[in-house]
mmCIF file of the N, C-alpha and C atoms, coordinates in Angstrom:
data_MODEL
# 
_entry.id   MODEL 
# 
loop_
_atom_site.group_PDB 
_atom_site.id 
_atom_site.type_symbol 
_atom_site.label_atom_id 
_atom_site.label_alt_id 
_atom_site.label_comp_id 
_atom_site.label_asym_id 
_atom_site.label_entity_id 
_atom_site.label_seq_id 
_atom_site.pdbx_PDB_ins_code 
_atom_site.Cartn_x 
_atom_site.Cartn_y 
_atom_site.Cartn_z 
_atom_site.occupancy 
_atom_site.B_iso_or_equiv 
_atom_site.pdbx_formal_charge 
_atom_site.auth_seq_id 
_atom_site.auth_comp_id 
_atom_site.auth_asym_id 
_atom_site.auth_atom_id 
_atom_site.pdbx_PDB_model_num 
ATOM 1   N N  . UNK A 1 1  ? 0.845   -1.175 0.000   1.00 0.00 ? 1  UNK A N  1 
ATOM 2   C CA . UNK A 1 1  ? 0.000   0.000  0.000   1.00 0.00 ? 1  UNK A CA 1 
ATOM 3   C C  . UNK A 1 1  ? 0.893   1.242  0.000   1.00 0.00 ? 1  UNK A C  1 
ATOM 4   N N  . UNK A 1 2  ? 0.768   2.542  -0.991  1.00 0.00 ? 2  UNK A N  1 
ATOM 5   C CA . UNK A 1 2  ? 1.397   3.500  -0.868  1.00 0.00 ? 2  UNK A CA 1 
ATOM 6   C C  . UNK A 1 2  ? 1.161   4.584  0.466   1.00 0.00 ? 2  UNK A C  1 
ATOM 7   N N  . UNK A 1 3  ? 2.139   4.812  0.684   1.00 0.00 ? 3  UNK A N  1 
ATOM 8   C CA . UNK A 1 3  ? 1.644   6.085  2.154   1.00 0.00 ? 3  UNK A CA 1 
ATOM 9   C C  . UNK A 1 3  ? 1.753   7.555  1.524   1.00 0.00 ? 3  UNK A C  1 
ATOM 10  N N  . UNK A 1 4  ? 2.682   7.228  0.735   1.00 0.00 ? 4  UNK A N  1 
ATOM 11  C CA . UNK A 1 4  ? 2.418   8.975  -0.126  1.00 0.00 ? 4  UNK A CA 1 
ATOM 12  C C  . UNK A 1 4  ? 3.073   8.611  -1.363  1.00 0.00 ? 4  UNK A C  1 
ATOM 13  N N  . UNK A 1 5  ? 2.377   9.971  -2.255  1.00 0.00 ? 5  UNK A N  1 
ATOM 14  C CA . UNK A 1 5  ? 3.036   9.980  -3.874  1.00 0.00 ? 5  UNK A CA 1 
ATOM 15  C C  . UNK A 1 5  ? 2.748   11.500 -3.950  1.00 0.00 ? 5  UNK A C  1 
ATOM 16  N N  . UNK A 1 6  ? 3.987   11.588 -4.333  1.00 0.00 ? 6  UNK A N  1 
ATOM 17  C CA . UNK A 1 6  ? 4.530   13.516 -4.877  1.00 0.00 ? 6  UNK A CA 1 
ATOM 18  C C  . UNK A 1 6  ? 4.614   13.277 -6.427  1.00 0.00 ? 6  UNK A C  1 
ATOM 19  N N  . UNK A 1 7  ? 3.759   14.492 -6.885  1.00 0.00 ? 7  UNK A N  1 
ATOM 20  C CA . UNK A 1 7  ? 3.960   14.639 -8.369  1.00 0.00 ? 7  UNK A CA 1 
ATOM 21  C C  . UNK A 1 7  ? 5.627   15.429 -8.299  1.00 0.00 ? 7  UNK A C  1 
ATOM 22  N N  . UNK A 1 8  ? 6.190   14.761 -8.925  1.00 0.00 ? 8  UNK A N  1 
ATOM 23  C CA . UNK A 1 8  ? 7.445   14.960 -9.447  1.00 0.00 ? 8  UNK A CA 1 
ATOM 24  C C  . UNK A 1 8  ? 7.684   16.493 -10.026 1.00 0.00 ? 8  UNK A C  1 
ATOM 25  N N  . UNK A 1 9  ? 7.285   15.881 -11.478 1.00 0.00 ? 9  UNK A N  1 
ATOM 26  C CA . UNK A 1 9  ? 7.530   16.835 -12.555 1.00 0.00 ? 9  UNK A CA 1 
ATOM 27  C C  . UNK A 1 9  ? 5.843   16.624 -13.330 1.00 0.00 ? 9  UNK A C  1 
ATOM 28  N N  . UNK A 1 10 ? 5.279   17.596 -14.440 1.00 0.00 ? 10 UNK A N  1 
ATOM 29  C CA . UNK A 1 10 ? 4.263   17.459 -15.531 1.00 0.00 ? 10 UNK A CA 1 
ATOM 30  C C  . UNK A 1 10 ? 4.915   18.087 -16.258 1.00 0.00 ? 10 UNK A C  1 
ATOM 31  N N  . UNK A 1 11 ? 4.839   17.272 -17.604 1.00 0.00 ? 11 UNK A N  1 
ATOM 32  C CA . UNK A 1 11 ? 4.847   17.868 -19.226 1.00 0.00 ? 11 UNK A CA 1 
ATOM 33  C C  . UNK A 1 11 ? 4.375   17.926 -19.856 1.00 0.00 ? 11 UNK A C  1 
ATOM 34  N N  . UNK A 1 12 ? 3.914   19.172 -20.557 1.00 0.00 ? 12 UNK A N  1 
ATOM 35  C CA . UNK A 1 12 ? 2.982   19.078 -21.738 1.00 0.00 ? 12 UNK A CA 1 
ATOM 36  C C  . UNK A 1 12 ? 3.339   19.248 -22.992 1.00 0.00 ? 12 UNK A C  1 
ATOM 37  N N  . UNK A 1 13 ? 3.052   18.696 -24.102 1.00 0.00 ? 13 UNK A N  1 
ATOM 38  C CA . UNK A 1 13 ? 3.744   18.539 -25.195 1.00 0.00 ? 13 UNK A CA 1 
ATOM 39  C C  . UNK A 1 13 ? 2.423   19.023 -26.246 1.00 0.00 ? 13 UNK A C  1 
ATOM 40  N N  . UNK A 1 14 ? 2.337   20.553 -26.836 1.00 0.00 ? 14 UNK A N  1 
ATOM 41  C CA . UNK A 1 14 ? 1.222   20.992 -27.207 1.00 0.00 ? 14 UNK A CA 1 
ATOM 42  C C  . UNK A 1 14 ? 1.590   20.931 -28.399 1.00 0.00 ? 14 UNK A C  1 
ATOM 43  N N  . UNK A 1 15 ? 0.540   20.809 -29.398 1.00 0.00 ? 15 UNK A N  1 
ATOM 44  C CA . UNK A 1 15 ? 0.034   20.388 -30.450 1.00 0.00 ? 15 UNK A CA 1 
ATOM 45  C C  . UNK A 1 15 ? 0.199   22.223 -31.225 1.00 0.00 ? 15 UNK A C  1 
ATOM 46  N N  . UNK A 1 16 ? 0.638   22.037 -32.546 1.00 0.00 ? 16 UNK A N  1 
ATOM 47  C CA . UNK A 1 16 ? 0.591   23.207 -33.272 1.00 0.00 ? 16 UNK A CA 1 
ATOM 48  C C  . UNK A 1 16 ? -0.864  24.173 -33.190 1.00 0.00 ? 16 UNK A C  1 
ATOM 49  N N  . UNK A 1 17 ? -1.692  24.138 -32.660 1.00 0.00 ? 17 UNK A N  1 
ATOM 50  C CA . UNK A 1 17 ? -3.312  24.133 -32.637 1.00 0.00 ? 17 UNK A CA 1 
ATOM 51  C C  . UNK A 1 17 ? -3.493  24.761 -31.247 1.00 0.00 ? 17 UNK A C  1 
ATOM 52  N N  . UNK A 1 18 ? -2.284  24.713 -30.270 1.00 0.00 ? 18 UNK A N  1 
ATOM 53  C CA . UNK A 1 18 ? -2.202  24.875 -29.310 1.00 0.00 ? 18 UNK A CA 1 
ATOM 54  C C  . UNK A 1 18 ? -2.862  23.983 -28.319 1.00 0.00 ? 18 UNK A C  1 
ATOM 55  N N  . UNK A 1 19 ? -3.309  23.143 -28.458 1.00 0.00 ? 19 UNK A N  1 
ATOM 56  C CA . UNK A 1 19 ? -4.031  21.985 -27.735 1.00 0.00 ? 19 UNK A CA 1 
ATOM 57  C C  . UNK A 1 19 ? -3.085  20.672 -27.253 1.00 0.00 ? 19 UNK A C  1 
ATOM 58  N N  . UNK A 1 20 ? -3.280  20.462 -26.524 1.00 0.00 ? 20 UNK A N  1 
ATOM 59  C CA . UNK A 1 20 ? -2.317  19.706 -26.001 1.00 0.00 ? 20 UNK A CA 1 
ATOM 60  C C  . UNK A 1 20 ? -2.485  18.209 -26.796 1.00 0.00 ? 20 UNK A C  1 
ATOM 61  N N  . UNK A 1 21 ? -1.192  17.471 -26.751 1.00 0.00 ? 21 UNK A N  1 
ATOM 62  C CA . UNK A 1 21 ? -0.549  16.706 -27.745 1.00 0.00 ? 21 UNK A CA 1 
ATOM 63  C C  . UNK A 1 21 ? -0.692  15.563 -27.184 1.00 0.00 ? 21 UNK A C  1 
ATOM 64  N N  . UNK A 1 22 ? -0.294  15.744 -26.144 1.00 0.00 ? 22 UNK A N  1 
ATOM 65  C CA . UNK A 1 22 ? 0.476   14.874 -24.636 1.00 0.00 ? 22 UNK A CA 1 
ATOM 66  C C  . UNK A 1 22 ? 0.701   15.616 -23.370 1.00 0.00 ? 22 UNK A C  1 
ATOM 67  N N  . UNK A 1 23 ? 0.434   14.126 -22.015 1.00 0.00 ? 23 UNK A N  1 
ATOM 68  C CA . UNK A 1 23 ? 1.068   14.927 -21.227 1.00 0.00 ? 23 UNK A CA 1 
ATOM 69  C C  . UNK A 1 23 ? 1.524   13.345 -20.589 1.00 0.00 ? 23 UNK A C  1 
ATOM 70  N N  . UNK A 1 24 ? 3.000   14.123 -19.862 1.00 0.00 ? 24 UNK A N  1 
ATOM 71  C CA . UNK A 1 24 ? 3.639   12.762 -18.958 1.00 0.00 ? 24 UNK A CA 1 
ATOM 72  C C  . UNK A 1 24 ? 3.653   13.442 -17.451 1.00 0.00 ? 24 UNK A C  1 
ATOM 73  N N  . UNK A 1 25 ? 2.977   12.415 -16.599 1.00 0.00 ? 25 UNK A N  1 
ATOM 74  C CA . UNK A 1 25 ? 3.624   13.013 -15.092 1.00 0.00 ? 25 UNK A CA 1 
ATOM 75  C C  . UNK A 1 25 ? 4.648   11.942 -14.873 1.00 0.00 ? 25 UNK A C  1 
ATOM 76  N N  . UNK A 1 26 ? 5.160   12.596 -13.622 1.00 0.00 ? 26 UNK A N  1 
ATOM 77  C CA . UNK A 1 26 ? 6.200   11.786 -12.863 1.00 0.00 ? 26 UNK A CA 1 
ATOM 78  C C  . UNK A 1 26 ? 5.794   11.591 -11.326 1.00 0.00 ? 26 UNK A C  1 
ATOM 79  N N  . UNK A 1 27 ? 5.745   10.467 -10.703 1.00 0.00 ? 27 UNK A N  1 
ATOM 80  C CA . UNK A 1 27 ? 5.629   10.877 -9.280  1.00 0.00 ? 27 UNK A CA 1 
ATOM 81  C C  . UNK A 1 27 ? 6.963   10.153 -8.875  1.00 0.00 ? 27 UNK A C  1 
ATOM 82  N N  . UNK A 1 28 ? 6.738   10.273 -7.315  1.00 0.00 ? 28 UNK A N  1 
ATOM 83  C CA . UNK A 1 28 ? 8.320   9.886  -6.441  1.00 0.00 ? 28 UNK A CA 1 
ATOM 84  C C  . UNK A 1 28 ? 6.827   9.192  -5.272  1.00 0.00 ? 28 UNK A C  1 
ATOM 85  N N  . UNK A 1 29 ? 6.662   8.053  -5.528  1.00 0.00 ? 29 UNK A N  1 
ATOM 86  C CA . UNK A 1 29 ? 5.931   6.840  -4.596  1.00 0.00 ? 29 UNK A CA 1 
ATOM 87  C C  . UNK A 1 29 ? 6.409   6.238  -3.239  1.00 0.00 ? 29 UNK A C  1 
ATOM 88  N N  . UNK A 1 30 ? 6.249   6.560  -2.303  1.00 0.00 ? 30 UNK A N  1 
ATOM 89  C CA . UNK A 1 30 ? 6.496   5.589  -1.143  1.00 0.00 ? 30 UNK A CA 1 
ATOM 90  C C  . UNK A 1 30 ? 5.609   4.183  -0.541  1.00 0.00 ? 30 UNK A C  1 
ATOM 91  N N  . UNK A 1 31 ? 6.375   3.332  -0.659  1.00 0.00 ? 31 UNK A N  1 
ATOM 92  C CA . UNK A 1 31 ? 5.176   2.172  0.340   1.00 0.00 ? 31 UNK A CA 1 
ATOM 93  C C  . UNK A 1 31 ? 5.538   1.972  1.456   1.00 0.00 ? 31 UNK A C  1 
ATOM 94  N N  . UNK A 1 32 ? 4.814   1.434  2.214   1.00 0.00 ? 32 UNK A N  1 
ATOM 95  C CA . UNK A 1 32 ? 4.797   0.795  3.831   1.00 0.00 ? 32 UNK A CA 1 
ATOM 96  C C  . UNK A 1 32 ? 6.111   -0.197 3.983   1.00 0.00 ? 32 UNK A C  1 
ATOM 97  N N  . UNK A 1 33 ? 6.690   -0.745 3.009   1.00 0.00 ? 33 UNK A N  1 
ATOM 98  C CA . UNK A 1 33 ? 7.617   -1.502 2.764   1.00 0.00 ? 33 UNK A CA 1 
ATOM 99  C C  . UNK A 1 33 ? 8.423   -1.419 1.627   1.00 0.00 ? 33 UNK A C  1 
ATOM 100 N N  . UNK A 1 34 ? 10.048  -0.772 1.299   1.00 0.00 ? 34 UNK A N  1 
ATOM 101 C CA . UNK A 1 34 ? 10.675  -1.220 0.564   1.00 0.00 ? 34 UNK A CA 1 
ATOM 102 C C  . UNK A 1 34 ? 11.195  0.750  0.502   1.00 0.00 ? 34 UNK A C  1 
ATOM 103 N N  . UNK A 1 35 ? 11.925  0.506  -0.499  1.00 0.00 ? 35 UNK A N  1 
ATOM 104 C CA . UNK A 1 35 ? 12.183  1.903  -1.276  1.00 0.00 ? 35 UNK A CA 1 
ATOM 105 C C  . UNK A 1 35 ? 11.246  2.544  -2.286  1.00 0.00 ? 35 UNK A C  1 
ATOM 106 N N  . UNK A 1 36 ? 11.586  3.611  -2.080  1.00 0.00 ? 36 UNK A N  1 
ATOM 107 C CA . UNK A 1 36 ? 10.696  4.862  -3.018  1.00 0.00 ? 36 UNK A CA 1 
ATOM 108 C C  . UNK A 1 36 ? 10.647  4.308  -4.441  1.00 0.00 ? 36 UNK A C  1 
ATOM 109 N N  . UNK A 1 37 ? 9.433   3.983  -5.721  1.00 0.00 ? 37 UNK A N  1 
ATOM 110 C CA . UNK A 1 37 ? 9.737   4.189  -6.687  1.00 0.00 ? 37 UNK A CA 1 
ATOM 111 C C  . UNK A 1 37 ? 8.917   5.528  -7.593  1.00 0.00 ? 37 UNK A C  1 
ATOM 112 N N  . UNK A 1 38 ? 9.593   5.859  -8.569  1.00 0.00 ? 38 UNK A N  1 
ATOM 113 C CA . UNK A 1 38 ? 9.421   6.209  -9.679  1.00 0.00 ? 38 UNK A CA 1 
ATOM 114 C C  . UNK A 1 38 ? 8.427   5.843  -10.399 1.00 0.00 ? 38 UNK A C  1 
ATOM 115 N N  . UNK A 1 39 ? 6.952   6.828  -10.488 1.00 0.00 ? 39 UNK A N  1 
ATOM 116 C CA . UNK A 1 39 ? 6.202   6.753  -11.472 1.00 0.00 ? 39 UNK A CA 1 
ATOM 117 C C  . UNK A 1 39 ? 5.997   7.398  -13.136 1.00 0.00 ? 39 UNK A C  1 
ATOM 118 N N  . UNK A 1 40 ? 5.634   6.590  -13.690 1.00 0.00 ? 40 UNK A N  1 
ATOM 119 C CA . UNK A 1 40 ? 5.166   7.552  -14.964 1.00 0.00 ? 40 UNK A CA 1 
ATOM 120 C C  . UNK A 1 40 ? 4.114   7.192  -15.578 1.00 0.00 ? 40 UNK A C  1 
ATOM 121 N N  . UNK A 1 41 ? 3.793   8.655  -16.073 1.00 0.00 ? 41 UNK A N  1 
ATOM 122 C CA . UNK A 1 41 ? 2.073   7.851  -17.050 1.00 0.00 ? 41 UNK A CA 1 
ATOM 123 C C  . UNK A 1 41 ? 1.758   8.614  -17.777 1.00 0.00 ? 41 UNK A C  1 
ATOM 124 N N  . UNK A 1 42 ? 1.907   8.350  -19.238 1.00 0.00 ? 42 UNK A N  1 
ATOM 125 C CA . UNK A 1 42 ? 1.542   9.373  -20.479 1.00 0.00 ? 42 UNK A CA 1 
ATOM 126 C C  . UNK A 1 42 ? 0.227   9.283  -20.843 1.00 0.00 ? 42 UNK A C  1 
ATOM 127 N N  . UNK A 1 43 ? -0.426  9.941  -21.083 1.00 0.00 ? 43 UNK A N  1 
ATOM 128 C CA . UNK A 1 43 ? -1.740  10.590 -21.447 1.00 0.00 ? 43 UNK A CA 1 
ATOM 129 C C  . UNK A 1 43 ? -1.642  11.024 -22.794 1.00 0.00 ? 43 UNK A C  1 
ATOM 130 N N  . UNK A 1 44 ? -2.857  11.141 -23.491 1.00 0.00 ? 44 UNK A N  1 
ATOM 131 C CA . UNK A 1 44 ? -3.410  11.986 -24.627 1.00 0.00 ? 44 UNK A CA 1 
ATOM 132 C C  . UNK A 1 44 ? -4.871  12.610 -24.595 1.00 0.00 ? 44 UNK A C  1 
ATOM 133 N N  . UNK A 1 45 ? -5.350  13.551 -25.322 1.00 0.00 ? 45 UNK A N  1 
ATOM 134 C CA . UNK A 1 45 ? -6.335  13.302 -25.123 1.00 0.00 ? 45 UNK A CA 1 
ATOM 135 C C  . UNK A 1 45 ? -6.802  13.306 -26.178 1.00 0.00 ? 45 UNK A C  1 
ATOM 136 N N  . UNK A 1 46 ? -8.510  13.478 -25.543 1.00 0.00 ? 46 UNK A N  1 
ATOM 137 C CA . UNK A 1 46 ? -9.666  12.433 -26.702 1.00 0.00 ? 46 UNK A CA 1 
ATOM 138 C C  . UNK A 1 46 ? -10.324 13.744 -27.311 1.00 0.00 ? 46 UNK A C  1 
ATOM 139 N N  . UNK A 1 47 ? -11.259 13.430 -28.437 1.00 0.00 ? 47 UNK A N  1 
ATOM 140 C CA . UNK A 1 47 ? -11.626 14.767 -28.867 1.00 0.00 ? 47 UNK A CA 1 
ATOM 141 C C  . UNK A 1 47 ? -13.186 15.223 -28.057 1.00 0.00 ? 47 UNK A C  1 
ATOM 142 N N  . UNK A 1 48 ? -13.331 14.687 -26.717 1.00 0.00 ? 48 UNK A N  1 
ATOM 143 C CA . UNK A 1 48 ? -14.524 14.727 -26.583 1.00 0.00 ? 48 UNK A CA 1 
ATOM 144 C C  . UNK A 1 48 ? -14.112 15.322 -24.515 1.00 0.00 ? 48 UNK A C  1 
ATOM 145 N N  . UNK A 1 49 ? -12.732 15.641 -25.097 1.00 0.00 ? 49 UNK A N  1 
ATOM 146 C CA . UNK A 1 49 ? -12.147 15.846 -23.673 1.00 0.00 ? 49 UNK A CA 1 
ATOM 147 C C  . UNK A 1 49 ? -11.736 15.173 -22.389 1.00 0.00 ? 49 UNK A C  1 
ATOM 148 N N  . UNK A 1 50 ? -11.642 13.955 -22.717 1.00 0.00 ? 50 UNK A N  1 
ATOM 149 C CA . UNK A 1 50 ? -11.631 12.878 -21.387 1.00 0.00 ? 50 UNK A CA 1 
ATOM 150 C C  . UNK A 1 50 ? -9.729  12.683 -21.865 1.00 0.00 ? 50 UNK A C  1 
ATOM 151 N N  . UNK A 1 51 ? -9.225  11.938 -21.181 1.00 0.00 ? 51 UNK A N  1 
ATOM 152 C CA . UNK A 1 51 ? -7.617  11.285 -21.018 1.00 0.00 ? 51 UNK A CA 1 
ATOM 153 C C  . UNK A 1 51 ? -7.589  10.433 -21.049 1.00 0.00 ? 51 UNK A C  1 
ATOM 154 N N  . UNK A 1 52 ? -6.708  9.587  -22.024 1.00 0.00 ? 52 UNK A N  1 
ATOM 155 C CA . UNK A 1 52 ? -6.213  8.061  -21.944 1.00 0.00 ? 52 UNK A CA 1 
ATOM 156 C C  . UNK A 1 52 ? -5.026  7.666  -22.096 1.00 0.00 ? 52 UNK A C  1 
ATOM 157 N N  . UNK A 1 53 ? -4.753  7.001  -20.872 1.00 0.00 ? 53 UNK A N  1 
ATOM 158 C CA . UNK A 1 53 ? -3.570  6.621  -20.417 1.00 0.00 ? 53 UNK A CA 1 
ATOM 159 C C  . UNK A 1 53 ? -2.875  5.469  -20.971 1.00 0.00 ? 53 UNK A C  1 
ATOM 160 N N  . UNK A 1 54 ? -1.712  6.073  -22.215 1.00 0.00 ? 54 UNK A N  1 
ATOM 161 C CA . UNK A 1 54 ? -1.243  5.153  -22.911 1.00 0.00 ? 54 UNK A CA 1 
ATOM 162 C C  . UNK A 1 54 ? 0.182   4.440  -22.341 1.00 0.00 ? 54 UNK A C  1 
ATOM 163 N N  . UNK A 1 55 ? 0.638   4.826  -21.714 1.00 0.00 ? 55 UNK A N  1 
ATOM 164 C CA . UNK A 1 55 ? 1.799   4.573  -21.017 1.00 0.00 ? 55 UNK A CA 1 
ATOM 165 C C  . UNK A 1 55 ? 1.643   4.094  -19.822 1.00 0.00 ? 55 UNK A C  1 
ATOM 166 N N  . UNK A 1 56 ? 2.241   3.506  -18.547 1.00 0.00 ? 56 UNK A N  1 
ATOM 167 C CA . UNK A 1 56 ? 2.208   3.755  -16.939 1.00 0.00 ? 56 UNK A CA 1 
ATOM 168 C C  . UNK A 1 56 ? 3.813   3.258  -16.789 1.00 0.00 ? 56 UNK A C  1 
ATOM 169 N N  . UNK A 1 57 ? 4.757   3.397  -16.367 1.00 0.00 ? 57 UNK A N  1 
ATOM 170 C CA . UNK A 1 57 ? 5.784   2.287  -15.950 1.00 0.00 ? 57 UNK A CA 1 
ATOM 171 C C  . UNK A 1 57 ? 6.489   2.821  -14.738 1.00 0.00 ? 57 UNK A C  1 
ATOM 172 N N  . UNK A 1 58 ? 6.590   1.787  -13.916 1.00 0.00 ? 58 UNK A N  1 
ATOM 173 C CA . UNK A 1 58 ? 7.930   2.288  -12.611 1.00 0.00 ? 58 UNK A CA 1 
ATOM 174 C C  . UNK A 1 58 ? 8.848   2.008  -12.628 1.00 0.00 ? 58 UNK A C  1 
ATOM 175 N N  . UNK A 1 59 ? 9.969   3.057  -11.985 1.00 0.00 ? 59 UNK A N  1 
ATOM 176 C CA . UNK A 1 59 ? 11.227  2.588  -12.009 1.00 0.00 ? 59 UNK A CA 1 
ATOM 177 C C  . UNK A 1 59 ? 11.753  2.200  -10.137 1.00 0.00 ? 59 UNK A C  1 
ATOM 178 N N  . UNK A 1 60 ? 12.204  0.714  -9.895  1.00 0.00 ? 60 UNK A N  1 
ATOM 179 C CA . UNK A 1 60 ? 12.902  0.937  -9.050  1.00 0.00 ? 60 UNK A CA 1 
ATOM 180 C C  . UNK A 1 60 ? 14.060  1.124  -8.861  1.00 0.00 ? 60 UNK A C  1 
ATOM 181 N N  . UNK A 1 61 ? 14.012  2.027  -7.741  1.00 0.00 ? 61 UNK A N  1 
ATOM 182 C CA . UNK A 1 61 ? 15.322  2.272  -7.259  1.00 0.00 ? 61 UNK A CA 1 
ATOM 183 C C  . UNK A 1 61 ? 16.289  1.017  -7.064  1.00 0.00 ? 61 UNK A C  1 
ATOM 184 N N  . UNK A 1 62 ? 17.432  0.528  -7.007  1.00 0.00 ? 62 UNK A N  1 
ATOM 185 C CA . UNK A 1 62 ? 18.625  -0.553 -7.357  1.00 0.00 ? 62 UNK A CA 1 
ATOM 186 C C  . UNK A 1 62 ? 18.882  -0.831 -5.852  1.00 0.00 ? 62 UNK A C  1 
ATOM 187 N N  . UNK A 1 63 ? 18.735  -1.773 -5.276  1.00 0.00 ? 63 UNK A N  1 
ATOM 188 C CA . UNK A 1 63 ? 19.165  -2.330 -4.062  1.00 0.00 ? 63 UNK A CA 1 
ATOM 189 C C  . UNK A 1 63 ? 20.761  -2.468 -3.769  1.00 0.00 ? 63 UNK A C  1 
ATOM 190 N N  . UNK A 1 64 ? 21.401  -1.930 -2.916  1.00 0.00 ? 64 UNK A N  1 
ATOM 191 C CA . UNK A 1 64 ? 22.710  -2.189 -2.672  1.00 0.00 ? 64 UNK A CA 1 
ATOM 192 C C  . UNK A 1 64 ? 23.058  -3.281 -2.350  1.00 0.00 ? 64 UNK A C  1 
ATOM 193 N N  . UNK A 1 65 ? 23.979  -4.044 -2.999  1.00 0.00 ? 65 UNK A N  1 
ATOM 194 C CA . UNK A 1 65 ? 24.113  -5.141 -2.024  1.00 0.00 ? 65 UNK A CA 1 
ATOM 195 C C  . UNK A 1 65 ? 26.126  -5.403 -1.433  1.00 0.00 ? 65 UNK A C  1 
ATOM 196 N N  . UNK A 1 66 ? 25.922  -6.085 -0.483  1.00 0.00 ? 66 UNK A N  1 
ATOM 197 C CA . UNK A 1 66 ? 27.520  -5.940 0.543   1.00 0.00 ? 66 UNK A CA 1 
ATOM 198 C C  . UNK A 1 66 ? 28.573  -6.773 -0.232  1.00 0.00 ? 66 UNK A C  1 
ATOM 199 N N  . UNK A 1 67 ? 29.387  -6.394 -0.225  1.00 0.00 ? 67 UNK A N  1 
ATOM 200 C CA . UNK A 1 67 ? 30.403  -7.237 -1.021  1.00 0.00 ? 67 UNK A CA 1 
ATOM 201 C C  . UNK A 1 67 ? 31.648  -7.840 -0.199  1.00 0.00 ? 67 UNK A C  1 
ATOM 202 N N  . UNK A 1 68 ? 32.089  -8.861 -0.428  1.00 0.00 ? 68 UNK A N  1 
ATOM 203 C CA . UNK A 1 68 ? 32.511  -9.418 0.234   1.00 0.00 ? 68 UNK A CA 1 
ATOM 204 C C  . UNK A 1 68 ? 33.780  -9.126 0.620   1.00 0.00 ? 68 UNK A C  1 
# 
């Protein structure tokens, strides 16, 4: 279960028309267990004004491990 998510960064990627093209957020995710990851999720939109989410992916952060 997440305990918090910070929007990162938003981008909008506008369309010659001035209407938007695209948009990507970013968040920075915490759970109850483990390390912070990295969200993303690209959007477009529809011509009737709603969003669909063509993208989603996380990145985790890389576990250290001890060396011998």
């Amino acid at each position: 279960m997440a305990i918090s998510r910070k929007l990162e960064s938003e981008e909008l990627s506008p369309a010659p028309n001035g209407n938007p093209k695209r948009m990507l957020f970013r968040y920075q995710t915490q759970f109850e267990k483990g390390k912070p990851v990295t969200e993303t999720v690209f959007a477009i939109p529809r011509p009737n004004g709603q969003w669909v989410v063509t993208g989603y992916f996380v990145k985790f952060e890389p576990t250290t491990t001890a060396s011998p």
